[in-house]
N, C-alpha and C positions, 0 to 999 in steps of 0.2 A: 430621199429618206422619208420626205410624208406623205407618201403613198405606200411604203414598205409599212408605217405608222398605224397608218387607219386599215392596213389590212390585221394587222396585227389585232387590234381593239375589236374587229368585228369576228375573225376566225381564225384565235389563236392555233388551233391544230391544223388550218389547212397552210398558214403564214408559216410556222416554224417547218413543214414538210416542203415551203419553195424555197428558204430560207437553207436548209437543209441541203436539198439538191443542189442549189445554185453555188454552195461550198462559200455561202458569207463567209468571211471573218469575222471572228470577235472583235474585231475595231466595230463594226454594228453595235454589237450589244453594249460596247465603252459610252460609243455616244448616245446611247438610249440612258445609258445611266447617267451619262455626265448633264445630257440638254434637261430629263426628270428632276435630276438636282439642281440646276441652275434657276428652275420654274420653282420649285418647293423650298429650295432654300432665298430667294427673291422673296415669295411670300414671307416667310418665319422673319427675313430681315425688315421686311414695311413694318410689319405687326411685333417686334421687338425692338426695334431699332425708332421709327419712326412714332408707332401709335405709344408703346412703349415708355422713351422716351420723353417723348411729349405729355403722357400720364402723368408722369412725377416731377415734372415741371421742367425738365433740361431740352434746351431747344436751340444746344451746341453743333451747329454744322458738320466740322471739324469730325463732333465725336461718333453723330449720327454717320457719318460718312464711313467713318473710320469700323463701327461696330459693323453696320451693314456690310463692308466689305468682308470682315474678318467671320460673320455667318455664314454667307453664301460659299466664301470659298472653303471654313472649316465643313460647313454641309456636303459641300461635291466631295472633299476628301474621305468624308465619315463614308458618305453612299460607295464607292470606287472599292474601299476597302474591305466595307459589308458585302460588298459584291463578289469580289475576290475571296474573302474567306469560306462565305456561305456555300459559294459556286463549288469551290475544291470538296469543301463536308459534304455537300450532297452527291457530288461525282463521286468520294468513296463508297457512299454507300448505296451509291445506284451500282458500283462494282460490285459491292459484297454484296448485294440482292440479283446481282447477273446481267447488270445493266450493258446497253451498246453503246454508246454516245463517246464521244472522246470528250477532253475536258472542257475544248473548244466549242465543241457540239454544247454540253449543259453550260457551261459561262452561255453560249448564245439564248439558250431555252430560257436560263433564270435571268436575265436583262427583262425580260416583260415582264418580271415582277412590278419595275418602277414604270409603265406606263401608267397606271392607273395613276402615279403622281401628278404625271406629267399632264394627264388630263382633267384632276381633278383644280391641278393649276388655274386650269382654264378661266376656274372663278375666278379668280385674284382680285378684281376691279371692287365686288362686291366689298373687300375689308376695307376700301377707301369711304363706303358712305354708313359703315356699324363702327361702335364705338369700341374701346380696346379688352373689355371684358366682351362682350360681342363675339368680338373678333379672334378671340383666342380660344372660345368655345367653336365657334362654325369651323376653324382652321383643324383645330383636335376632332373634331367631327368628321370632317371630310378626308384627315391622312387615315382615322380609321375604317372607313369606307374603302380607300384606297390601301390598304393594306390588308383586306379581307380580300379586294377583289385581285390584287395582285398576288395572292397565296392562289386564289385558284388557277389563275394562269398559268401560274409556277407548274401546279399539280396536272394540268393541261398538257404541255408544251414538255414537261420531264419527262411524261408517262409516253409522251410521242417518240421523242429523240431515243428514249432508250427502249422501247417496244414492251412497257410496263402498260398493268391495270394502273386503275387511278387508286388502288389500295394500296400498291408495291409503291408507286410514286407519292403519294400522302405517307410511308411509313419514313421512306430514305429522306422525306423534306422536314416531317416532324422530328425525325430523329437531329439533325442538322441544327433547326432552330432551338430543340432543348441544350443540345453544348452548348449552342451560344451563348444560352439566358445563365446554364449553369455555369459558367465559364466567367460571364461578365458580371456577377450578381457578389463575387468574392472580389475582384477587383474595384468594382467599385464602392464595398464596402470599406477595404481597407484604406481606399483613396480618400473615404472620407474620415476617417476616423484619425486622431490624430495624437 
């Protein structure tokens, strides 16, 4: 798988065309999204859980243990699920713009959104030696670094699978991420409201 990885990071359009031919399965693209989440939600947990934490004086085992867990793994579930919904909104509307890809095909192509997590993980070590306000900026820093460059991959890798320009593929990806934000912006208003 990290060789499939690092071909990925260096040529997403010629990686999802072997990727493609060689008739992966989206089990590929689960564990790209699962291993991304496990790196990026590990971080969030050092840096909320541990520096966190230990910021406001609690240096409860127990509870570090316990929060930590319950990040990491609500992070994998959050990403699996973004994955899954985002993946279906863009596959309709790579249909309704005349897209080829089956759903399989684009769940595969939008998996390399979350490489750049997965890579940008790589720092990690660095929040062990900045302190927690530090550490919560460089982290917000780097996931959106990784979340610009994982839109183009997106835009990349859809416009491949479905034989789109990178106009048609930027219209069906932007379209997709506005329901979400429009979508999740009433939910979680009324979630907070009380």
């Amino acid at each position: 798988m990290l060789d499939y990885i690092g071909m990925m990071v260096v040529s997403p359009r010629k990686s999802i065309q072997i990727l493609v031919a060689e008739k992966r399965s989206i089990l590929l693209g689960l564990a790209i999204v699962i291993l991304a989440s496990l790196v990026g939600g590990l971080n969030l947990a050092y840096i909320v859980s541990i520096k966190g934490l230990g910021f406001v004086g609690l240096k409860l085992p127990f509870l570090v243990s316990l929060s930590s867990v319950g990040i990491v793994g609500g992070y994998i579930i959050l990403n699996i699920v973004l994955w899954l919904v985002l993946g279906v909104l863009i596959y309709a509307f790579d249909k309704i713009l005349g897209g080829k890809a089956s759903l399989e095909t684009v769940l595969l192509a939008y998996s390399y959104q979350w490489l750049p997590v997965l890579i940008t993980g790589l720092f990690s070590p660095i929040f062990y030696y900045l302190d927690t306000l530090t550490s919560i900026v460089v982290y917000v820093l780097l996931l959106l670094i990784a979340l610009v460059w994982g839109y183009v991959y997106t835009l990349i890798t859809n416009a491949e699978v479905n034989k789109f320009s990178l106009g048609q593929s930027f219209a069906s990806v932007l379209i997709a991420y506005i329901i979400i934000v429009i979508t999740a912006l009433p939910v979680s208003m009324v979630g907070g409201v009380h």
